[in-house]
SEPA-12680 format. One line per 5 residues: their letters; for each residue x, y, z of C-alpha. Coordinates in steps of 0.2 Angstrom, whole numbers. Last residue first. Layout:
BEGIN
a	X:Y:Z; ...
REM end
This chain:
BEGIN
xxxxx	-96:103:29; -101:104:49; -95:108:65; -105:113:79; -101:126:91
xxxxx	-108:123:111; -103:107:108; -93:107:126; -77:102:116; -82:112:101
xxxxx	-80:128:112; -66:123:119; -59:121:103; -65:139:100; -59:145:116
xxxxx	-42:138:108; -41:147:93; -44:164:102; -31:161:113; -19:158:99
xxxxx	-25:175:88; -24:184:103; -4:181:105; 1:191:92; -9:206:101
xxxxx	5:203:118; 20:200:107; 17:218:98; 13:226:113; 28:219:123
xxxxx	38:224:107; 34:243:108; 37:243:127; 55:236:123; 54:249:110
xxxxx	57:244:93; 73:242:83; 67:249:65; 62:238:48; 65:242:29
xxxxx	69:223:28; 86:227:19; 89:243:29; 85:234:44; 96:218:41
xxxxx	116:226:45; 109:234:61; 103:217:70; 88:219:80; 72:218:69
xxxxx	77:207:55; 85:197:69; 69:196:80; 58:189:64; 72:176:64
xxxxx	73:171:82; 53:170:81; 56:159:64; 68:148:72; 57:145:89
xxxxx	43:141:78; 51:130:69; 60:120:84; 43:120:94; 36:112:78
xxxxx	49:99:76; 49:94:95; 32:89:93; 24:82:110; 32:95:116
xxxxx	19:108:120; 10:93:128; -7:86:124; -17:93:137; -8:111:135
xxxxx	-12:111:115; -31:111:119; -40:95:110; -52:101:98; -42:99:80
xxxxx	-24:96:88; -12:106:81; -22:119:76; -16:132:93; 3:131:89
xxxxx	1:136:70; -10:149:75; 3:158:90; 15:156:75; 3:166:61
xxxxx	1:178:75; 20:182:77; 22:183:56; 7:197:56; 10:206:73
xxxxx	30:208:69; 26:217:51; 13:226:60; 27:234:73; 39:234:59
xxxxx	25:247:49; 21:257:64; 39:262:71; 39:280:67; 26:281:82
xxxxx	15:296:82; 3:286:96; -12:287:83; 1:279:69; 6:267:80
xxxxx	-13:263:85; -19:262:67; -6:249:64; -8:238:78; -27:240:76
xxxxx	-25:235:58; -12:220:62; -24:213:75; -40:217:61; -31:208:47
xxxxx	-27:192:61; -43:191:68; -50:193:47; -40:177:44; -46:170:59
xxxxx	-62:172:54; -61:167:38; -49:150:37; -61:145:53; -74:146:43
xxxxx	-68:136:31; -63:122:43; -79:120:49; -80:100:49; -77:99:31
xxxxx	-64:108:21; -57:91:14; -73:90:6; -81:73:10; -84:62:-5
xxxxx	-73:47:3; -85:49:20; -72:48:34; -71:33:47; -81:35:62
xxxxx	-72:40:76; -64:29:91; -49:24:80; -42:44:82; -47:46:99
xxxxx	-30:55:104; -24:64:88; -10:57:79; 7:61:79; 11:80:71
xxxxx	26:76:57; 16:85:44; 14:97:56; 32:102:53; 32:106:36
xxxxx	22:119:40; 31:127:54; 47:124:40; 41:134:25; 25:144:24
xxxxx	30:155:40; 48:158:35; 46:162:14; 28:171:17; 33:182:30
xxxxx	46:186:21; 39:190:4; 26:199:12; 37:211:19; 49:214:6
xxxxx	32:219:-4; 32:232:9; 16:231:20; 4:243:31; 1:253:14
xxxxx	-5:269:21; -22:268:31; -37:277:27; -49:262:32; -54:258:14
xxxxx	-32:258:11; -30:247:23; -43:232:19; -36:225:6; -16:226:15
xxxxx	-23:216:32; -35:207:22; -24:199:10; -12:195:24; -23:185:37
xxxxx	-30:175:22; -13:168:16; -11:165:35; -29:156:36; -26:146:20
xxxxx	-8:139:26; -13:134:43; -31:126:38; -22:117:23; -6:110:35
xxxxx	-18:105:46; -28:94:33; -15:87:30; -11:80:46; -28:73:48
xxxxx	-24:65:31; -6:57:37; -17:53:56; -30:45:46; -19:35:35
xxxxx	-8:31:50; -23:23:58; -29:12:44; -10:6:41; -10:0:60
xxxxx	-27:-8:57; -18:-19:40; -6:-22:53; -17:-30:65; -24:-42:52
xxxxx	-6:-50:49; 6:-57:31; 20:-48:39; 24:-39:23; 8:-34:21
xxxxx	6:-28:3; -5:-13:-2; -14:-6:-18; -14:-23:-23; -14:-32:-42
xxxxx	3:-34:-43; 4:-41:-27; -8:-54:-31; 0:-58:-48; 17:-61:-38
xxxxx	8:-72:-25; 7:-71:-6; 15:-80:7; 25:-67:13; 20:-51:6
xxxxx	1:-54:5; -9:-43:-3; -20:-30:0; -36:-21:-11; -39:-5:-6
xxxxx	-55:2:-14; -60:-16:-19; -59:-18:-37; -41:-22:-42; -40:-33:-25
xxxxx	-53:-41:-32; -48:-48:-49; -32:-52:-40; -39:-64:-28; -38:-79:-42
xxxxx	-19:-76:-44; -20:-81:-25; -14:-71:-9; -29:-59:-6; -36:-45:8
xxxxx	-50:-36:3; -52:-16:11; -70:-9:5; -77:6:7; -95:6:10
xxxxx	-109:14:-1; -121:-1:-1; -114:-4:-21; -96:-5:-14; -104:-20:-2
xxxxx	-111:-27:-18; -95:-27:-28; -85:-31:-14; -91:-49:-10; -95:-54:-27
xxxxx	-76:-49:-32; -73:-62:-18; -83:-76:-27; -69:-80:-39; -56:-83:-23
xxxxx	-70:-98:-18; -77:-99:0; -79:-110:9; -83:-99:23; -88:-82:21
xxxxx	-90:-74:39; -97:-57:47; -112:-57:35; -126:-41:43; -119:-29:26
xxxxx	-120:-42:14; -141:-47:17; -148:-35:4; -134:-33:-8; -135:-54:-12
xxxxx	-153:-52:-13; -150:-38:-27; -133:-49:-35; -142:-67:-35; -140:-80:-23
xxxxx	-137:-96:-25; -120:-95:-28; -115:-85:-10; -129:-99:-2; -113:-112:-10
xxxxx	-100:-101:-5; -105:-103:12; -112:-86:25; -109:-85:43; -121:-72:52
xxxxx	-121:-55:60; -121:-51:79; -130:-66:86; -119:-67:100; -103:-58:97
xxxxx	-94:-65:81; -80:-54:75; -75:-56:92; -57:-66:90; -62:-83:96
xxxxx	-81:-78:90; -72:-78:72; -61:-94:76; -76:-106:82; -87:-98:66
xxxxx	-72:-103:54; -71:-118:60; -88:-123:60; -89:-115:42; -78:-128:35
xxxxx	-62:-117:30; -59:-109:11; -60:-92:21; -68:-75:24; -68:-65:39
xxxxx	-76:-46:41; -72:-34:52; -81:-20:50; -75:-1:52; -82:11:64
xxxxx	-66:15:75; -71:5:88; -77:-10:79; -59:-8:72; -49:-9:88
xxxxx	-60:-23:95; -54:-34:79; -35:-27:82; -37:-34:99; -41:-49:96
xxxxx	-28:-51:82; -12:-47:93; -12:-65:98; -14:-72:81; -28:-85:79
xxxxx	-21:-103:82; -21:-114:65; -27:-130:69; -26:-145:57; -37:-162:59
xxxxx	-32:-175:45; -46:-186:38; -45:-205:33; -42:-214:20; -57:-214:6
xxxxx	-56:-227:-9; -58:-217:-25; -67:-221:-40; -63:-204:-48; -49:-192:-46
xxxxx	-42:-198:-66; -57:-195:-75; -64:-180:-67; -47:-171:-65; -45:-174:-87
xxxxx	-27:-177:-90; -28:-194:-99; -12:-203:-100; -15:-214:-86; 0:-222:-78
xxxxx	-3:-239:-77; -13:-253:-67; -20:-238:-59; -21:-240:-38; -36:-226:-29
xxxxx	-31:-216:-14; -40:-203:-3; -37:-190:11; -49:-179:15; -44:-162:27
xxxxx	-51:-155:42; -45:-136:47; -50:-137:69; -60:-126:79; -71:-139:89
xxxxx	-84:-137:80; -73:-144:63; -70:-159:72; -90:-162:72; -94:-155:58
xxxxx	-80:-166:49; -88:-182:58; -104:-176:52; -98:-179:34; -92:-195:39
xxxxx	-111:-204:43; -118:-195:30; -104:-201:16; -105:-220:24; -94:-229:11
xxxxx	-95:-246:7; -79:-258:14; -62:-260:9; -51:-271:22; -52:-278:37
xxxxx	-42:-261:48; -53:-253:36; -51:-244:19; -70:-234:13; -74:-236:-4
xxxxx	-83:-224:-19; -74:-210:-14; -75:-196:-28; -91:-188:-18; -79:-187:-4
xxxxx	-65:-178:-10; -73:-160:-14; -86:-158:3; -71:-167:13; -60:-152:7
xxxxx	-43:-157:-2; -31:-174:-4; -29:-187:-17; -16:-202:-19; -14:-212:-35
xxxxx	-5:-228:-32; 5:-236:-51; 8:-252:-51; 19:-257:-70; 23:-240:-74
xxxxx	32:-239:-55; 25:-230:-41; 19:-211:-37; 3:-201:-43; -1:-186:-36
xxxxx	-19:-178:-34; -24:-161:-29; -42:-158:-22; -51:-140:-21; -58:-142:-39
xxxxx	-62:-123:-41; -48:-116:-30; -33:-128:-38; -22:-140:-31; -9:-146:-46
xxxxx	-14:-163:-53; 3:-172:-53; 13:-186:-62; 26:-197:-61; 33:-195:-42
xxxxx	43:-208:-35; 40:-225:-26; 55:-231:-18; 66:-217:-18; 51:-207:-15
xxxxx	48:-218:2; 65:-215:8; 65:-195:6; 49:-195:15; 52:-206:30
xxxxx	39:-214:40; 41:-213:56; 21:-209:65; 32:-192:68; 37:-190:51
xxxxx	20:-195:43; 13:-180:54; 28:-167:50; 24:-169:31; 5:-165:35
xxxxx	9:-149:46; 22:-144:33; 8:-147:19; -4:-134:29; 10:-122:31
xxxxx	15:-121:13; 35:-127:12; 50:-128:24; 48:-144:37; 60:-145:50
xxxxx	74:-160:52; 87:-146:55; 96:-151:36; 77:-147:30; 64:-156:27
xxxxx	51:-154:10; 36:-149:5; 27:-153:-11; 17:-166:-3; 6:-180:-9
xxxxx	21:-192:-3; 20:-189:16; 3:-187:18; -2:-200:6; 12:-214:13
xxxxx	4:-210:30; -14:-215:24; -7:-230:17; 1:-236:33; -13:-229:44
xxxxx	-27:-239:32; -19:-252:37; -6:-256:51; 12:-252:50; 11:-234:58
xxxxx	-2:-235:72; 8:-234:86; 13:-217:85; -3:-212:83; -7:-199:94
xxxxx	-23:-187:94; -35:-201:89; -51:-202:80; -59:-220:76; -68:-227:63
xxxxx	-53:-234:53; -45:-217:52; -48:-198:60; -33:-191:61; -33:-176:78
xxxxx	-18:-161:81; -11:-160:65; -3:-142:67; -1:-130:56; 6:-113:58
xxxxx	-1:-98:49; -4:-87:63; -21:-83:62; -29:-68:58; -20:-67:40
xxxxx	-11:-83:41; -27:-92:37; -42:-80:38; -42:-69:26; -48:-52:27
xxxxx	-63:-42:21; -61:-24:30; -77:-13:30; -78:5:32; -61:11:24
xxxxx	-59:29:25; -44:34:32; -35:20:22; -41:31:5; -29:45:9
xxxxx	-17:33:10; -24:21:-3; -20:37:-16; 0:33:-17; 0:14:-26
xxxxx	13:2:-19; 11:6:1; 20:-6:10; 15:-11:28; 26:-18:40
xxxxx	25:-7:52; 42:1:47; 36:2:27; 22:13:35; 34:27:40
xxxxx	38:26:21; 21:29:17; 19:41:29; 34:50:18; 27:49:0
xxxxx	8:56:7; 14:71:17; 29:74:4; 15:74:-9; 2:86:0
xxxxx	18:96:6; 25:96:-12; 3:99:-20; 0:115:-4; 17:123:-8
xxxxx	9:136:-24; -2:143:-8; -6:156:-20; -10:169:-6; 8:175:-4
xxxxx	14:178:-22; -3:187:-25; 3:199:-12; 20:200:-18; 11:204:-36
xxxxx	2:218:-28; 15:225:-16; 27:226:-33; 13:236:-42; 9:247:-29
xxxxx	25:251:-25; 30:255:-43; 14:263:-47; 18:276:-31; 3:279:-19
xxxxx	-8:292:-24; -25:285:-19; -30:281:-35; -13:271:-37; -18:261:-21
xxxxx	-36:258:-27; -30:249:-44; -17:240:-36; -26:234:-22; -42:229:-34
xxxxx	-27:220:-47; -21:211:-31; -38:204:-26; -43:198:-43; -25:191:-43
xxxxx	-30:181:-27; -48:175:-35; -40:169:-50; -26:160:-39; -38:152:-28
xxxxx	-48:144:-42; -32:136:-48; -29:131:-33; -46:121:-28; -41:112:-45
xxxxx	-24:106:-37; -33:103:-20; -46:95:-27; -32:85:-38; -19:80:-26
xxxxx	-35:74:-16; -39:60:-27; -23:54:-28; -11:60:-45; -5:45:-56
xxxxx	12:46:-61; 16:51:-81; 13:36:-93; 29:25:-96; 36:30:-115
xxxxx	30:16:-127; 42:7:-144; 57:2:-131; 42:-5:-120; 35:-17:-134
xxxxx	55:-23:-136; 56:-25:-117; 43:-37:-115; 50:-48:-128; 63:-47:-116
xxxxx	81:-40:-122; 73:-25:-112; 77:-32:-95; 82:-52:-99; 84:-64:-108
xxxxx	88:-84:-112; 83:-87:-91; 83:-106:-91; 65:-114:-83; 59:-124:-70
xxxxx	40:-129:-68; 26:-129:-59; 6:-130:-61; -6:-117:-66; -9:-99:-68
xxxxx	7:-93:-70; 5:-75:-77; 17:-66:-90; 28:-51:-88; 45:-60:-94
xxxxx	41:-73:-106; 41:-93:-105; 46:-102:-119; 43:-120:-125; 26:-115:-131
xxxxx	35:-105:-146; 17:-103:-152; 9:-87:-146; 27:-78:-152; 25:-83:-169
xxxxx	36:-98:-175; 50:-93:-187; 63:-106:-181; 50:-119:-184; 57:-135:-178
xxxxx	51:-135:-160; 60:-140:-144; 50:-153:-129; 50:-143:-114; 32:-141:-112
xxxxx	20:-127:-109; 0:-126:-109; -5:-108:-113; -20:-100:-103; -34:-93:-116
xxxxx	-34:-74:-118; -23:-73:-134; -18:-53:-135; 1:-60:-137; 9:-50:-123
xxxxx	-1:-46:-109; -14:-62:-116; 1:-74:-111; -8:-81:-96; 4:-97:-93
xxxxx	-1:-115:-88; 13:-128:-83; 6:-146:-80; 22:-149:-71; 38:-144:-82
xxxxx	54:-147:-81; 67:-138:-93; 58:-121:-98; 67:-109:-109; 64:-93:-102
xxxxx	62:-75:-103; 63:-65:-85; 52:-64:-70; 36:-72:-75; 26:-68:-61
xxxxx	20:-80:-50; 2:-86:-45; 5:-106:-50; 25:-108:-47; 41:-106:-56
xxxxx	57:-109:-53; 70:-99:-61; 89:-108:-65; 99:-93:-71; 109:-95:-88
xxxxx	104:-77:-93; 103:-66:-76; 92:-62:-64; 94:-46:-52; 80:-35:-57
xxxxx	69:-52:-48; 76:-49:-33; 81:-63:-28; 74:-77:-17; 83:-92:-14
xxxxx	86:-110:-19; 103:-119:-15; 115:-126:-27; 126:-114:-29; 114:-102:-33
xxxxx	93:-109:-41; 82:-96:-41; 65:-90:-35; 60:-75:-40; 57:-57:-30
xxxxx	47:-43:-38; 49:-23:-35; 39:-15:-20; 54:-12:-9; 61:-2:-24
xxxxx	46:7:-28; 46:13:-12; 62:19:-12; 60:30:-28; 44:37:-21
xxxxx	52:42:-3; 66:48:-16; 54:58:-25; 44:65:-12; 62:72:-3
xxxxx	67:81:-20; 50:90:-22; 51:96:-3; 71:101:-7; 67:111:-22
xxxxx	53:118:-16; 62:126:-1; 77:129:-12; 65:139:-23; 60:149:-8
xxxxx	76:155:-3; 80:157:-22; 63:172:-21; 71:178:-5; 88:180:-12
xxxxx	79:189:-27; 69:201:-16; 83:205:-5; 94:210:-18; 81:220:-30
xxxxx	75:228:-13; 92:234:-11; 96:240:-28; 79:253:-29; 86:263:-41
xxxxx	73:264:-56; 82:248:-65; 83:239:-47; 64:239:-46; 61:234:-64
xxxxx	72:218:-60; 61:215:-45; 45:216:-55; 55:205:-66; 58:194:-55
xxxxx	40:191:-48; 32:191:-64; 44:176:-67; 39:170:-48; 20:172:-52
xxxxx	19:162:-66; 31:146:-58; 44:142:-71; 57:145:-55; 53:130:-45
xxxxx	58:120:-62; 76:127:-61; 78:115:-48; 70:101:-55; 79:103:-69
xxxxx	97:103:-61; 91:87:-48; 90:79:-64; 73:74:-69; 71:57:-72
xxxxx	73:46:-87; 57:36:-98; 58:20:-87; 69:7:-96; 63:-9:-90
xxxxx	73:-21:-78; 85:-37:-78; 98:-27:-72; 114:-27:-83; 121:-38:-95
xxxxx	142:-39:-92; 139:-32:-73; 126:-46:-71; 134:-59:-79; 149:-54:-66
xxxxx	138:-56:-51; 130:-71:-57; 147:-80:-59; 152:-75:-43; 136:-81:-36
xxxxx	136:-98:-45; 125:-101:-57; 111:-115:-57; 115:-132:-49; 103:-145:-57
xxxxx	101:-136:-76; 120:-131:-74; 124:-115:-82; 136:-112:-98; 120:-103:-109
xxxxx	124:-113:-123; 126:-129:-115; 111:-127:-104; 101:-123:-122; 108:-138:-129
xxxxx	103:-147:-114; 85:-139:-114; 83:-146:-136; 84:-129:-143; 72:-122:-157
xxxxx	63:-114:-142; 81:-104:-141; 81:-95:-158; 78:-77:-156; 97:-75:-148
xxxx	97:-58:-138; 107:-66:-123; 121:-73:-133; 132:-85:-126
REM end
């Protein structure tokens, strides 16, 4: 067996079987799976490699500012100064630790979402079907394939069903590729033509089919383009970038700074050494070099807290963008309702019943059974229970309980030929007999099967067809909340050989119809009410009748009143894009609607300035998924292609978790944002306090030791810890964030200053105090105001208006803990002997220390009388 053969699709599919030593009917067993996977390896793409945890941590050292930085220190130990060459290095690989661990952290929340994202297929083991993970296939696995799949592996297909396969990825060739299992002679046929092959990478657009796996990971003719391309470098979110340009400009303004302290410190007679290593500490504390870690770690991990409610994130930037969504386009089956069918009303022979037990040998319920029954790709279980599409379990589940056995009647009249379902035609058609009497039967929407119905079966036989009179027999069913599906058949002398939908689906002879419901979710109402209140627009869009979907929507409260309208796909058609723009923002509900039309949808609400969430399942929703701003797919009954496409898969397939996700994007970016205003406004709070000293006849308040500790304890963990702040009360009760809006909106650059100049002053008037006093204490004390301040801050912005006793000093443990640390800490380089000549700091009077505690704690109230400012709206903010 050779998994790198060139020549399968000259291969008849028993010689292939033979080759590969696998079963066609059976597939692989387990154990013999497990070993061809150790001998062949996953099926995956090399990925250019990952950094080793060596590189990245000698990567937190190729920062500027910490080369300058060691040097500076290096210089310091050469002209005596051993000590603060120690301390300055073991502070400098404190910090790279720090990095090291926030960097490591973001890539393994990365690694593991990338994991949960990867593919499943659907293979034959032992005799059973299941899903693998799709890296988990191996050559003589038995893949079945479906329309909307992936292709997850190379294969040589052995059964097919009107099989169609995108190849353009691979071949350039944009036209859909019929398949069959018949071998070619041409061993040196191009790639487009060996059409006995499916490739790893490629779309199913159409039909079914069962296919050998020949080869896999980078044996795939998908993996011989990959060997010749190295993987692009990850994409950076929207706000990674601001914040990574914002830096930039930071760090110019902060060296400006450093170079005026140095310059005026030296004119002033202070030592060029000091001056020199307090002005690179300094610009060492205002680059806030963490803010793109904590941005990342922020993002990586709330998408992993996500994963837990059932959401996964597959593309980083629709967390920041979740906070913003203004309009969410869902789907209606599965999505707001629970995706179990039920036949709950047949209309036949002029009549509509709820049982029909009794009706089973008479006509048309005999025929219309064997349709339901036959015209169905699922199937029953050992448990009697139907596994398959919901709306064909429903149906199978029907003939069953009027007793008519499927797996009899396909013994007695199998399957020759299908017409797959598709979005544009909205039938499918199977044809089952013998090639002497062949029966066709057809099922789909009663606006797509009854113009094919030429015929009505009675109890007395055919009869002319009333289209009027059963057309307002589906508005009728469909008021009352219920999916109606046509059911028609039509006998062939023979097996036709034409494939054309329009030939063979015509001349019909109409059945009956099937009433399904489909109860909303229970959790769904509320998640409608949640999202009104927060600003955002439920919208519902679906292939249903649109007296079923409006009956569901005002169920739910997407329909209050006269509150917006219901739109079809056919007034959808007729109108053009500009009058199309004019009415989307007042439709509530799309009903029958096609996938292609949903591009439509978010293309003009996009163009009104909202931000669009679309929900999709079909290889015909992935066009807009990719365009709408968070485009979400369905993890359970969703497609491959779909996925693909997303930004966001529900793995529970449900409305209210999409609202969940919308929440814990605005809490990540609220978070964020906290971490910004914290960080800035310390930064802020030691430039001015060592600017401004020297203009005020002050020594140096600062040793460079100083800044670097303050920096290294107040930077790292009470930082990290807001990440982890839950979110603020009233957070789905405001209106969702502008995407253009800076993330220094809402006044938080003026907070960054004036609390940045509070905590300059405090420190000043500490030191000029001490000095006044004659205490030798002066530089600890200010040393003890500045890092004590920046505590009693990070306490106060937890919550942006909200004061911290109303929603609990505890509320997150993780704080309390960090701040506790880094007061213990602080203390330590104050009170225990062995540290003060290290830190250059004295024990201070208990009088001394209640002075310092007591100014600390100004910057805190302060902060809060100016939440309690906002509260009253005495202070507006605005961008």
């Amino acid at each position: 067996m050779h998994n790198n053969d060139n020549n399968w699709h000259t291969l008849s599919t028993d010689e292939a079987a033979q080759r590969l030593e696998t079963n066609p009917q059976s597939g692989l067993s387990s154990a013999d799976a497990a070993k061809r996977l150790a001998q062949y390896g996953a099926n995956e793409l090399k990925e250019k490699r990952a950094r080793s945890l060596w590189r990245m941590l000698l990567d937190q050292f190729a920062d500027f500012m910490i080369i300058v930085l060691i040097g500076a220190a290096v210089v310091s130990g050469i002209v005596g100064d051993v000590e603060d060459t120690i301390a300055i290095i073991v502070i400098v690989i404190l910090n790279a630790v720090i990095g090291f661990v926030q960097e490591y952290r973001a890539e393994q929340a990365m690694a593991a979402l990338k994991r949960m994202a990867e593919a499943g297929a659907h293979v034959l083991r032992d005799g059973r079907t299941e899903i693998v993970n799709a890296s988990r296939l191996v050559p003589g696995d038995v893949v079945l394939l479906e329309a909307g799949n992936v292709v997850p592996a190379d294969l040589r297909i052995i059964e097919t069903a009107r099989l169609k396969i995108d190849e353009s990825a691979l071949t350039g060739e944009s036209v859909a590729v019929e398949k069959q299992t018949q071998a070619l002679t041409i061993a040196a046929a191009p790639l487009g033509d060996k059409i006995c092959l499916a490739y790893k990478g490629t779309i199913v657009t159409y039909g079914r089919a069962r296919g050998l796996v020949v080869a896999t990971g980078m044996n795939s003719e998908l993996g011989k383009i990959a060997a010749l391309l190295s993987e692009d470098s990850e994409t950076k979110t929207p706000m990674q970038k601001r914040l990574a340009r914002f830096g930039k400009l930071l760090a110019l303004a902060a060296l400006a700074v450093c170079a005026l302290v140095f310059i005026v410190g030296v004119l002033r007679g202070e030592p060029i050494l000091l001056m020199f290593m307090t002005a690179v500490s300094l610009a060492v504390a205002a680059i806030p070099e963490a803010l793109p870690a904590v941005v990342t770690v922020s993002l990586a991990l709330g998408a992993r807290k996500m994963v837990k409610q059932h959401a996964l994130i597959r593309r980083l930037p629709a967390v920041e963008t979740l906070g913003s969504v203004t309009f969410i386009c869902s789907d209606k089956t599965g999505t707001l309702t629970q995706n179990k069918m039920r036949a709950t009303a047949i209309y036949a022979d002029g009549a509509l019943r709820d049982t029909w037990q009794d009706e089973n040998k008479s006509e048309p319920w005999s025929t219309l059974f064997h349709a339901l029954a036959l015209s169905n790709d699922a199937h029953l279980d050992r448990h009697n229970k139907a596994r398959g599409e919901p709306t064909e379990a429903a149906l199978l589940h029907a003939a069953q309980a009027a007793g008519w056995d499927k797996t009899a009647l396909e013994s007695e009249t199998p399957r020759l030929k299908e017409l797959p379902f598709d979005s544009e035609r909205k039938r499918m058609t199977t044809f089952h007999g013998t090639a002497e009497n062949v029966i066709a039967y057809t099922k789909g929407s009663p606006e797509a099967v009854l113009p094919c119905c030429e015929r009505v079966l009675m109890a007395d036989g055919e009869q002319n067809i009333d289209r009027a009179a059963l057309l307002q027999q589906t508005e009728s069913m469909a008021a009352d909340g219920l999916r109606v599906l046509a059911i028609a058949y039509r006998h062939w002398p023979a097996l036709p050989a034409s494939e054309r939908p329009d030939e063979l689906e015509s001349e019909l002879i109409f059945l009956g119809f099937v009433g399904l419901i489909d109860p909303p979710r229970s959790e769904a109402k509320g998640a409608v009410s949640l999202c009104k209140s927060a600003g955002i627009t439920p919208v519902m869009i679906t292939g249903d009748h649109p007296a079923t979907a409006r009956a569901i929507a005002r169920e739910l409260g997407i329909l209050v009143n006269d509150d917006g309208r219901v739109m079809t796909g056919v007034e959808l058609e007729q109108l053009d894009q500009t009058a199309f723009e004019a009415e989307v923002e007042h439709v509530r509900v799309y009903a029958r609607v096609d996938p292609a039309q949903k591009i439509k949808i978010v293309q003009a609400l996009q163009d009104k300035g909202e931000v669009v969430a679309m929900t999709g399942d079909g290889v015909n929703d992935a066009p807009a998924l990719k365009a709408a701003d968070i485009g979400i797919a369905m993890g359970k009954g969703g497609t491959d292609v779909a996925r693909e496409a997303a930004h966001m898969v529900l793995l529970d397939d449900n409305f209210a978790t999409i609202v969940h996700a919308v929440r814990e994007g605005r809490r990540i970016f609220d978070n964020i944002r906290k971490f910004i205003k914290y960080t800035m406004t310390s930064n802020a709070g030691e430039i001015w306090t060592i600017f401004l000293a020297p203009f005020l006849g002050l020594p140096i308040p600062l040793l460079p030791i100083h800044i670097l500790w303050i920096n290294l304890v107040t930077d790292g963990l009470p930082g990290l810890a807001l990440t982890a702040e839950p979110a603020e009360r009233g957070i789905m009760r405001r209106p969702p964030r502008p995407l253009q809006e800076s993330i220094f909106a809402h006044g938080m650059w003026q907070h960054m200053i004036w609390v940045g100049l509070l905590m300059g002053g405090l420190c000043l008037l500490t030191q000029a105090w001490a000095l006044h006093s004659g205490s030798a204490h002066w530089q600890t004390m200010v040393f003890t105001v500045l890092t004590l301040s920046q505590m009693g801050h990070v306490l106060a912005i937890r919550t942006e208006k909200e004061s911290l006793f109303s929603v609990g000093v505890f509320s997150n443990p993780l704080l309390v803990f960090a701040v506790l640390l880094t007061f213990a800490l602080q203390m330590a380089t104050i009170y225990v002997p062995a540290l003060n000549p290290i830190f250059k700091t004295q024990a201070l009077s208990m009088g001394e220390l209640g002075l310092c505690l007591a100014l600390s704690s100004v910057v805190f109230f302060a902060v809060e009388i100016e939440k309690w400012l906002v509260r009253r709206g005495l202070i507006y903010r605005t961008s």
